[in-house]
C-alpha positions as CSV (number, residue, x, y, z in Angstrom):
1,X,-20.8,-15.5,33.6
2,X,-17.1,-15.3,32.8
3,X,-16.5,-14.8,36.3
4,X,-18.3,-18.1,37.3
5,X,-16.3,-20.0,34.3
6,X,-13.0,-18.4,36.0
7,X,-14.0,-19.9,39.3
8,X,-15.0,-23.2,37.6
9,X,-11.2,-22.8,36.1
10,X,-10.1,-22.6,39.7
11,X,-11.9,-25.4,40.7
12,X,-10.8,-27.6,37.8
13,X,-7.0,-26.8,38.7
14,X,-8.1,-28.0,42.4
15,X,-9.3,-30.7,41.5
16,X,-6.3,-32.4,39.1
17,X,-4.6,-31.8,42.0
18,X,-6.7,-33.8,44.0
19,X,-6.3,-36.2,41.2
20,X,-2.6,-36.6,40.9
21,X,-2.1,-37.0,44.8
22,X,-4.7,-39.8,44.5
23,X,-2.4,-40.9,41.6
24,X,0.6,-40.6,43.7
25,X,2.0,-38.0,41.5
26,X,1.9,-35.4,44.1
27,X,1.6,-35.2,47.8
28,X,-1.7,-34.7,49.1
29,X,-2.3,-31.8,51.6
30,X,-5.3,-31.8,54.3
31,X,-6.5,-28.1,52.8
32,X,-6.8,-30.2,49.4
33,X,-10.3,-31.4,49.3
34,X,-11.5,-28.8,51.0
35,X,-10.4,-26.4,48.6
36,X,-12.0,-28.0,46.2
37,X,-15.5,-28.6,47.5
38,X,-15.2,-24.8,48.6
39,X,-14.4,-23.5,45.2
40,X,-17.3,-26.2,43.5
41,X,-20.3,-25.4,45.1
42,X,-20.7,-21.3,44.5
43,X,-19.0,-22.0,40.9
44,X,-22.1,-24.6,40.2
45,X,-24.8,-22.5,42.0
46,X,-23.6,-19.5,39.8
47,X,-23.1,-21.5,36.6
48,X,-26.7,-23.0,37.3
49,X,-28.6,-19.8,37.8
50,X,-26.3,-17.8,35.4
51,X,-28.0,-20.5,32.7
52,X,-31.4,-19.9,34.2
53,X,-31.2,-16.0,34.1
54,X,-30.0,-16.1,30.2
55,X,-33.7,-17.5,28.9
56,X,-35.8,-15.2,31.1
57,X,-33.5,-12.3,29.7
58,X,-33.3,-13.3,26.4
59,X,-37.1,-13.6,26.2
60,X,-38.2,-10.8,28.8
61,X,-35.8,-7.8,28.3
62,X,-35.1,-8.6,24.2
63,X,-38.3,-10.8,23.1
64,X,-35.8,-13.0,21.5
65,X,-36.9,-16.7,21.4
66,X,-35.2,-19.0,24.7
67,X,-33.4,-21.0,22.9
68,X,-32.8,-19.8,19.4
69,X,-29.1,-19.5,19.5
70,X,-26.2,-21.6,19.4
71,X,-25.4,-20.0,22.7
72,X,-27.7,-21.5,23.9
73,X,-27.2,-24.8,22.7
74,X,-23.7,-25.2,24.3
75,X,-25.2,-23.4,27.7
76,X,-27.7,-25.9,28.0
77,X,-24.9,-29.0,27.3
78,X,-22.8,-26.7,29.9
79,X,-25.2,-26.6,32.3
80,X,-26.4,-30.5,32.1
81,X,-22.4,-31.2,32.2
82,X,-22.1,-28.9,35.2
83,X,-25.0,-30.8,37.0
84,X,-23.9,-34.0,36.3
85,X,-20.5,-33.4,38.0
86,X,-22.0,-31.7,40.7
87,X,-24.2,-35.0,40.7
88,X,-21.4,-37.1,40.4
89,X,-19.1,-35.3,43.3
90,X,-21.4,-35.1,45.6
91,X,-21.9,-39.3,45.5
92,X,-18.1,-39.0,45.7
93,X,-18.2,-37.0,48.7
94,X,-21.2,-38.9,50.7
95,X,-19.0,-42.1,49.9
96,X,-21.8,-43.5,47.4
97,X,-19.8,-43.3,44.7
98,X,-15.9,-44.2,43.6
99,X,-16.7,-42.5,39.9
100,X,-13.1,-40.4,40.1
101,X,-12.5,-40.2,36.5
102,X,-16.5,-39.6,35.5
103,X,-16.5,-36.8,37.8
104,X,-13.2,-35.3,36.1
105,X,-13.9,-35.7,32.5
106,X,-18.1,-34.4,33.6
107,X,-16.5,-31.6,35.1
108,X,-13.5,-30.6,32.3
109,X,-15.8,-31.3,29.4
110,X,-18.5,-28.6,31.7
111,X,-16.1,-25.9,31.6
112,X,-14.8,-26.1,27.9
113,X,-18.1,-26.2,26.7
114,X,-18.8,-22.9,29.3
115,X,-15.9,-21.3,27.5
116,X,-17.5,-22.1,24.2
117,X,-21.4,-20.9,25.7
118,X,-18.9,-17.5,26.7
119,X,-17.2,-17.0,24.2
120,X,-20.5,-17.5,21.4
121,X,-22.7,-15.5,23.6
122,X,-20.4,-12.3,23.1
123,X,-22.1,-12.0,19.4
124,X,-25.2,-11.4,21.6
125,X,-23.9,-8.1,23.8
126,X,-25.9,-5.1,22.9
């Protein structure tokens, strides 16, 4: 999972980018969206079945209860933010949508509650 929050970190970086050249703070590069959209999509799909894996294991492999932690609290409001900028970008991306700044503040608010998920959930190693 920290892996997936580093590549959501990446992805965040690409994408104020994205936002300043829209802002006209920086010059905007073809490889820009691109880069972005690349990065995105494996950091949600990991996010999304890293948070699906932690319940089954928590509940399978230690008979703990699902959703008895405060881990699991901010991985659930981690994983809705993560969705909901996923949601968000892709009505960006199909043209649907104009939500910039939704889709920035979904997506930074997604990854500091990750690091907070991350950095609870080490209390819980074996």
């Amino acid at each position: 999972m920290v892996a997936s929050i580093a590549l959501a970190g990446l992805t965040l970086r690409s994408g104020l980018a994205l936002r300043r050249s829209r802002l006209g703070r920086l010059r905007r590069t073809p490889e820009m969206r691109p880069r972005h959209l690349r990065l995105a999509r494996p950091a949600v799909v990991l996010l999304l079945l890293g948070f699906v894996g932690g319940p089954v294991s928590s509940v399978w492999l230690r008979s703990w209860d699902a959703f008895g932690t405060f881990h699991s609290a901010a991985g659930l409001a981690a994983a809705v933010l993560f969705a909901g900028a996923a949601l968000l970008g892709h009505r960006i991306q199909v043209h649907h949508s104009k939500a910039f700044d939704a889709h920035a503040l979904a997506g930074g608010l997604a990854l500091l509650v990750g690091a907070l998920a991350a950095v609870a959930g080490f209390i819980l190693l074996p």
